[in-house]
NUDRENPA-107655 format. One record per residue (C-alpha): residue in three letters; residue number from 1; x, y negated, z. Coordinates in steps of 0.05 Angstrom, whole numbers, plus 5000, padded with zeros to 4 digits. Example, Ala and Ser with C-alpha at 12.3 -4.5 7.8 and 13.67 -1.06 7.14 Angstrom:
<nodes>
<"ala",1,<5246,5090,5156>> <"ser",2,<5273,5021,5143>> 
</nodes>
This chain:
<nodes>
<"unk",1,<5149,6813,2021>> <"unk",2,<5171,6797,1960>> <"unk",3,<5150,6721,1967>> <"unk",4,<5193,6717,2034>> <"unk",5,<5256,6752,2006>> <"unk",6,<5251,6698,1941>> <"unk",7,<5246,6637,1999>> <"unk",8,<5310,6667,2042>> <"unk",9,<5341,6673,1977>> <"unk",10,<5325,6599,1966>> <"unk",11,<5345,6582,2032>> <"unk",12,<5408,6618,2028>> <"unk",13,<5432,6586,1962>> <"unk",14,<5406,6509,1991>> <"unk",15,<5460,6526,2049>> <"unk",16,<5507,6543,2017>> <"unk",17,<5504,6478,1968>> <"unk",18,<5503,6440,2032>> <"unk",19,<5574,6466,2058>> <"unk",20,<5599,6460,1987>> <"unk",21,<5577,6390,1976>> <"unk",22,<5596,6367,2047>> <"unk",23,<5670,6371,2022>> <"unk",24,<5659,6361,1955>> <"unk",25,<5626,6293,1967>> <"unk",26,<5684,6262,1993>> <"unk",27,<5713,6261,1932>> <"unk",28,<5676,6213,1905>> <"unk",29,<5685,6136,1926>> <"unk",30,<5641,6110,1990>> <"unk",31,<5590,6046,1959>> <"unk",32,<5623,6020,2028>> <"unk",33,<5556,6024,2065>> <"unk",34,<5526,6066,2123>> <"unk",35,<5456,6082,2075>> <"unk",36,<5462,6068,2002>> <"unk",37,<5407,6029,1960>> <"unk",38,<5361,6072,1921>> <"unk",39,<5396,6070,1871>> <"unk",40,<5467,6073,1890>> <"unk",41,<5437,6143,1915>> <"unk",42,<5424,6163,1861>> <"unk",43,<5478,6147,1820>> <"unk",44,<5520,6189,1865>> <"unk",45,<5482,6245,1854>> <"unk",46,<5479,6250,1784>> <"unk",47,<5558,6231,1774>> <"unk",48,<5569,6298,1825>> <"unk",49,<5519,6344,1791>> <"unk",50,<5546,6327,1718>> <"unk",51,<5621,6329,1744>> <"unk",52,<5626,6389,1789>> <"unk",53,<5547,6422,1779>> <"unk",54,<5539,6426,1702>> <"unk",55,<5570,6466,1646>> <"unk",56,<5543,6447,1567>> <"unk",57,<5492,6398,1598>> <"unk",58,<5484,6338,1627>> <"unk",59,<5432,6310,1667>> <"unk",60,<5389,6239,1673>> <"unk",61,<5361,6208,1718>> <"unk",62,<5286,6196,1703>> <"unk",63,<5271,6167,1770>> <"unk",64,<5286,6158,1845>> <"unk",65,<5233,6139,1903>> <"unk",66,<5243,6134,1981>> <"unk",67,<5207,6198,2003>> <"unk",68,<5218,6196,2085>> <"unk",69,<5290,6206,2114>> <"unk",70,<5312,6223,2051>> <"unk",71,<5318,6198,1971>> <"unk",72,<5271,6249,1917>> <"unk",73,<5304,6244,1853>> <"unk",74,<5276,6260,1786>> <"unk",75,<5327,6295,1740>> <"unk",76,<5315,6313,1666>> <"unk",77,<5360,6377,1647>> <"unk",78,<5357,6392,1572>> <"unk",79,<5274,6402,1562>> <"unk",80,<5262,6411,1639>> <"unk",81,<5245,6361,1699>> <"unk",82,<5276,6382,1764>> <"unk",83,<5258,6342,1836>> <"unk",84,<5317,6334,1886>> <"unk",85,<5334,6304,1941>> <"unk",86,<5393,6266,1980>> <"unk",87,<5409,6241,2048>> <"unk",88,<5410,6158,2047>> <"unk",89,<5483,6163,2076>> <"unk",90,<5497,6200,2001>> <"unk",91,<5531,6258,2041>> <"unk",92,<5485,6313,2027>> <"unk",93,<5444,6343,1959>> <"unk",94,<5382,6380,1965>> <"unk",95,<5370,6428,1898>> <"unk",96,<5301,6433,1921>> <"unk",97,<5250,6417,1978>> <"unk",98,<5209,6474,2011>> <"unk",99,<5142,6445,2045>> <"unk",100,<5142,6480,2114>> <"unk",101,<5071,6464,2119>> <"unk",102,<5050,6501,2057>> <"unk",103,<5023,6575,2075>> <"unk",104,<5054,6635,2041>> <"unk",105,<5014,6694,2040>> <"unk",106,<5046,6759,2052>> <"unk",107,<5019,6813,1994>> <"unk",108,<5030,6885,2019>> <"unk",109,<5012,6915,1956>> <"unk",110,<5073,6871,1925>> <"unk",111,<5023,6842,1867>> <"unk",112,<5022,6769,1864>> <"unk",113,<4952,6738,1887>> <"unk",114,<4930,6702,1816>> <"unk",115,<4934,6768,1785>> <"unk",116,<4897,6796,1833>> <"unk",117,<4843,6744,1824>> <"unk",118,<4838,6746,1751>> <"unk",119,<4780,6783,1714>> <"unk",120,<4796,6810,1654>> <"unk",121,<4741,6845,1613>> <"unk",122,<4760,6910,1584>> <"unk",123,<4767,6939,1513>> <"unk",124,<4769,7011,1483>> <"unk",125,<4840,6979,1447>> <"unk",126,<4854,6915,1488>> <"unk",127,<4889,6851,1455>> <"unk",128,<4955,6836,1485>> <"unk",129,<4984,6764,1454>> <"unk",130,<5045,6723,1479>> <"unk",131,<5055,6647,1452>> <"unk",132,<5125,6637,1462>> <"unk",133,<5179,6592,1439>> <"unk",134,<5234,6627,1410>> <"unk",135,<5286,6586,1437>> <"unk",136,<5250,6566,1513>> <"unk",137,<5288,6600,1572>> <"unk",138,<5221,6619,1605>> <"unk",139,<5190,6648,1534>> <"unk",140,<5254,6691,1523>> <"unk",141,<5236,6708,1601>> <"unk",142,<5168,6734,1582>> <"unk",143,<5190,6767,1524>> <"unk",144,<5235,6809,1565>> <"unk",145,<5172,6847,1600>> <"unk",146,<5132,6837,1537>> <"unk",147,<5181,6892,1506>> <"unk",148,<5178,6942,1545>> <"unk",149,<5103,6945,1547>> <"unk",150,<5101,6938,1474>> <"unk",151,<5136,6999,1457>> <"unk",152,<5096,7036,1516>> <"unk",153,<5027,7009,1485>> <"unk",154,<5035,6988,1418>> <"unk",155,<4992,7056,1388>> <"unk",156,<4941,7039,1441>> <"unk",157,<4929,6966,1439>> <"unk",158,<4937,6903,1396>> <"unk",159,<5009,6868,1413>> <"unk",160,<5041,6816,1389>> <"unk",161,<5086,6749,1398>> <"unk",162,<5050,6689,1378>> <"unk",163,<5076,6619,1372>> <"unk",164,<5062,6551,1408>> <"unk",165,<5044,6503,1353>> <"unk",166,<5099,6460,1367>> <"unk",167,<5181,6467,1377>> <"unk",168,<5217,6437,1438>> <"unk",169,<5282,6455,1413>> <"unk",170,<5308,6433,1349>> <"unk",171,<5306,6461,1274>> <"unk",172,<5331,6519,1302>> <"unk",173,<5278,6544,1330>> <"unk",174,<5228,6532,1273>> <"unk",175,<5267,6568,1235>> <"unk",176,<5276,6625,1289>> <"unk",177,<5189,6624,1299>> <"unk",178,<5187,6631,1216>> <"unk",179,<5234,6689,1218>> <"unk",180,<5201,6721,1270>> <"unk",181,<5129,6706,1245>> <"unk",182,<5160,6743,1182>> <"unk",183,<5188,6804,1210>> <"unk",184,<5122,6813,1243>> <"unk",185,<5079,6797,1177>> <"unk",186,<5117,6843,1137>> <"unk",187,<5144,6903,1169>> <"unk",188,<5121,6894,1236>> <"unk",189,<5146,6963,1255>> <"unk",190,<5217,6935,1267>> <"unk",191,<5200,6871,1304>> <"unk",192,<5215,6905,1376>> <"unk",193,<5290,6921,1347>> <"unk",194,<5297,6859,1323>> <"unk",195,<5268,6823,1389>> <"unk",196,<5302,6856,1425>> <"unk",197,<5377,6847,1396>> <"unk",198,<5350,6770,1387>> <"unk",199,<5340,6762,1465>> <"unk",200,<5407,6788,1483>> <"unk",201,<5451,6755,1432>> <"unk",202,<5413,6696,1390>> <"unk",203,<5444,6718,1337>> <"unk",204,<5395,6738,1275>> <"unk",205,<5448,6752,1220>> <"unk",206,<5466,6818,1275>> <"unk",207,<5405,6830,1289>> <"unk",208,<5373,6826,1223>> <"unk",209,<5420,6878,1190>> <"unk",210,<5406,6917,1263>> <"unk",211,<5341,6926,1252>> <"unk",212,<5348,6942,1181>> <"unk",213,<5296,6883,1159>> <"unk",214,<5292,6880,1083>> <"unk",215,<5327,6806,1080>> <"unk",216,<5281,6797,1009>> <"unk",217,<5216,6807,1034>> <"unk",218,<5224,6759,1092>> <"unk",219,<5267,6703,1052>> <"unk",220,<5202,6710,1002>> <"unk",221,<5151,6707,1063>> <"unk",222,<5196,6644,1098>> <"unk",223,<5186,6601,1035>> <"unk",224,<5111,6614,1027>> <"unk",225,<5089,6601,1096>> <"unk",226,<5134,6544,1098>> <"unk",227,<5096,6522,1042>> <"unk",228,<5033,6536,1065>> <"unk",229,<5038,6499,1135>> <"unk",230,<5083,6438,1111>> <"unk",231,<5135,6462,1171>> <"unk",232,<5186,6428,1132>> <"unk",233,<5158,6371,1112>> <"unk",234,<5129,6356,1190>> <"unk",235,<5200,6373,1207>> <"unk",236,<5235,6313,1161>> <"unk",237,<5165,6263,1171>> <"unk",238,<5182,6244,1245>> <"unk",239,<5121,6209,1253>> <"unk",240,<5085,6268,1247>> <"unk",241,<5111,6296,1313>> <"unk",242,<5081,6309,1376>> <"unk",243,<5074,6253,1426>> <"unk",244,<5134,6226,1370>> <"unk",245,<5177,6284,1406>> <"unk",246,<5168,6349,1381>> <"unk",247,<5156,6374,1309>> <"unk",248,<5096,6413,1291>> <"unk",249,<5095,6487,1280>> <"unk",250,<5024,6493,1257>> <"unk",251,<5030,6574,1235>> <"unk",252,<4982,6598,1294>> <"unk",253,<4954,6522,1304>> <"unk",254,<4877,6555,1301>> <"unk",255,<4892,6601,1359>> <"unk",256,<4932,6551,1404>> <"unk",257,<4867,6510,1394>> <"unk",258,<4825,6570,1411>> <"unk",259,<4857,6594,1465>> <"unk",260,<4876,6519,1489>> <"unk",261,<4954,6545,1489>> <"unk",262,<4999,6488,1529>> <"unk",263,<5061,6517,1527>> <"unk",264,<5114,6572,1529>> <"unk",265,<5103,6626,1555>> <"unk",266,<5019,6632,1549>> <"unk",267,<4993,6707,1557>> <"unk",268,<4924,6722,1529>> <"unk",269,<4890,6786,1544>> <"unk",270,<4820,6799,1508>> <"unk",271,<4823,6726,1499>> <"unk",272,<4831,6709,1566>> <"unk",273,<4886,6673,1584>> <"unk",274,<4924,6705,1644>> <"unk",275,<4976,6691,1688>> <"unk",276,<5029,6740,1691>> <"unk",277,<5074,6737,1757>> <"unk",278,<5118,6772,1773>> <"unk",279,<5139,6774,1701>> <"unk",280,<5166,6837,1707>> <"unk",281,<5153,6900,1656>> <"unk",282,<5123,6941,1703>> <"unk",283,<5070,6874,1725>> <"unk",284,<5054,6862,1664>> <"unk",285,<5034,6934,1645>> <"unk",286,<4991,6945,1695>> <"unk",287,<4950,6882,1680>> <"unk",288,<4950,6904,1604>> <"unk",289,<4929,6977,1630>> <"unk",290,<4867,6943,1672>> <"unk",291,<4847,6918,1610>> <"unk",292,<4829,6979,1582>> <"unk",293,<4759,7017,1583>> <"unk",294,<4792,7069,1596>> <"unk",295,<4874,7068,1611>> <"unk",296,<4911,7115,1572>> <"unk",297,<4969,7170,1602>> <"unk",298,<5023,7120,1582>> <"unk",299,<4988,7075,1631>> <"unk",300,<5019,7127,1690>> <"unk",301,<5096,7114,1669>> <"unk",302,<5128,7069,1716>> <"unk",303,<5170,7001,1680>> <"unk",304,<5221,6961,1715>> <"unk",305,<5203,6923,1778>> <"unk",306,<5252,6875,1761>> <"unk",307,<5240,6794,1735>> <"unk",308,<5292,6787,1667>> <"unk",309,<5341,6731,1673>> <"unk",310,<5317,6664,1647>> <"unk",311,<5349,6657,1565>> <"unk",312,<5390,6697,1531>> <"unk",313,<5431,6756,1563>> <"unk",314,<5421,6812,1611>> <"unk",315,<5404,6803,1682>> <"unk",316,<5353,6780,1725>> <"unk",317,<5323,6725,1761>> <"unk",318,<5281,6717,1832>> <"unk",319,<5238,6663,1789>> <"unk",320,<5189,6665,1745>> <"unk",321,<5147,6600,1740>> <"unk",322,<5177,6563,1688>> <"unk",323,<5162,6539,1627>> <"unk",324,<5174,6501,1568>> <"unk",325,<5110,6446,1555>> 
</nodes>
């Protein structure tokens, strides 16, 4: 049910964009012709989504193909690729195309299907590890359910937040995954306070003195495994970066290779990598609790049903597919 309630939500919203941009459309100039060109489309698409759509971003247009009765156009948002779709008379935007053809499978027992189908061996004291991002919308996502099972779990299996070995989003994030990698290294004890300030505010300085992390100990840790794993210097040598894109953050580089890690969010359970959706607290503790030989009482204590907002802040979100890669 929950699939069907996520696609009437979808439904809902695309309707509503409809009326809005049937009116809002008009005020932009006509190109003066019953269809537009290709192109013409999709300039009138992007100048309406980055004028009336967008707040702190703007959006390019990576491509446009005929696709029917109708214009798909390729947008680039920040790191993410979106696919949309308008009319050839330029009159109406489609956020996003459902395929009507494409069977959805109702799931009474409200688990999604792939975790259903995943077989995960089991361990006395399982191995729970999330490669994240620290700044990707879908990682901070993940983390979000990752916390509540950590402090549910943490005496009863291995937990922790690993990172992708490389950054989509600026120094700042290398400098957030060393900061994190430290608080973990050194008193690991506080890293759910800090994480969890962190996801709410992205704001360390707070959080730092929140969690009462002994600023000495991790300043001395930062320098020596910035040291150690030239993050840095692959930071400042450009040609050193991925695809000439991304830096390098090479701090859990031997497990991303082990594991074959892609991007952010990647869950591995007794080194199986497994997806986890819904990406909800309660979801994700009952695949962790599977894992075990044999589950623990915590393992009985219900967690949130509920799928954390996308980002930073509170809230919560009817997806969770994305990710950063």
């Amino acid at each position: 049910m929950e699939k069907f309630l996520k696609i009437g939500l979808l439904i809902l919203v695309i309707l509503l964009v409809i009326s809005i941009f049937s009116d809002g459309f008009k005020k932009i100039p006509s190109f003066g012709s019953e269809n537009f060109s290709s192109q013409e489309a999709g300039e009138k698409a992007l100048n309406y989504i980055n004028h009336n759509l967008l707040q702190g971003a703007t959006a390019d247009l990576i491509a446009i193909e005929e696709e029917r009765d109708l214009y798909k156009i390729k947008l680039k948002i920040g790191d993410q690729d979106f696919d949309s779709y308008i009319t050839k008379d330029g009159k109406f935007l489609f956020p996003q195309g459902i395929n009507l053809d494409e069977k959805i499978t109702e799931n009474p027992e409200g688990d999604n299907q792939e975790n259903q189908s995943q077989e995960i061996s089991k361990r006395d004291k399982p191995d729970l590890k999330l490669f994240a991002m620290s700044y990707c919308p879908f990682g901070l996502q993940a983390e979000k359910a990752f916390l509540p099972v950590y402090d549910l779990l943490k005496e009863k299996a291995d937990m922790g937040i690993y990172f992708v070995d490389y950054a989509m989003h600026g120094k700042k994030e290398i400098d957030e995954n060393l900061r994190q990698y430290c608080v973990q290294k050194e008193e690991k004890e506080k890293y759910s306070a800090y994480l969890n300030c962190f996801v709410k505010e992205d704001n360390f300085t707070k959080c730092l003195d929140e969690a009462k992390i002994d600023k000495t100990k991790l300043n001395s840790c930062i320098s020596a495994t910035d040291e150690e794993y030239s993050i840095t210097a692959q930071y400042n040598d450009k040609d050193s970066w991925l695809n000439g894109r991304y830096p390098e953050f090479d701090v859990h580089g031997d497990l991303n290779e082990k594991y074959e890690v892609r991007g952010s969010p990647t869950f591995i359970i007794n080194d199986k990598v497994v997806n986890i959706n819904p990406r909800s607290p309660e979801n994700l503790k009952k695949i962790v609790c599977q894992s075990f030989t044999t589950a623990p009482p915590g393992c009985s204590q219900t967690l949130s049903n509920d799928v954390a907002s996308t980002g930073f802040g509170g809230g919560t979100s009817p997806s969770s597919s994305g990710s950063c890669e």
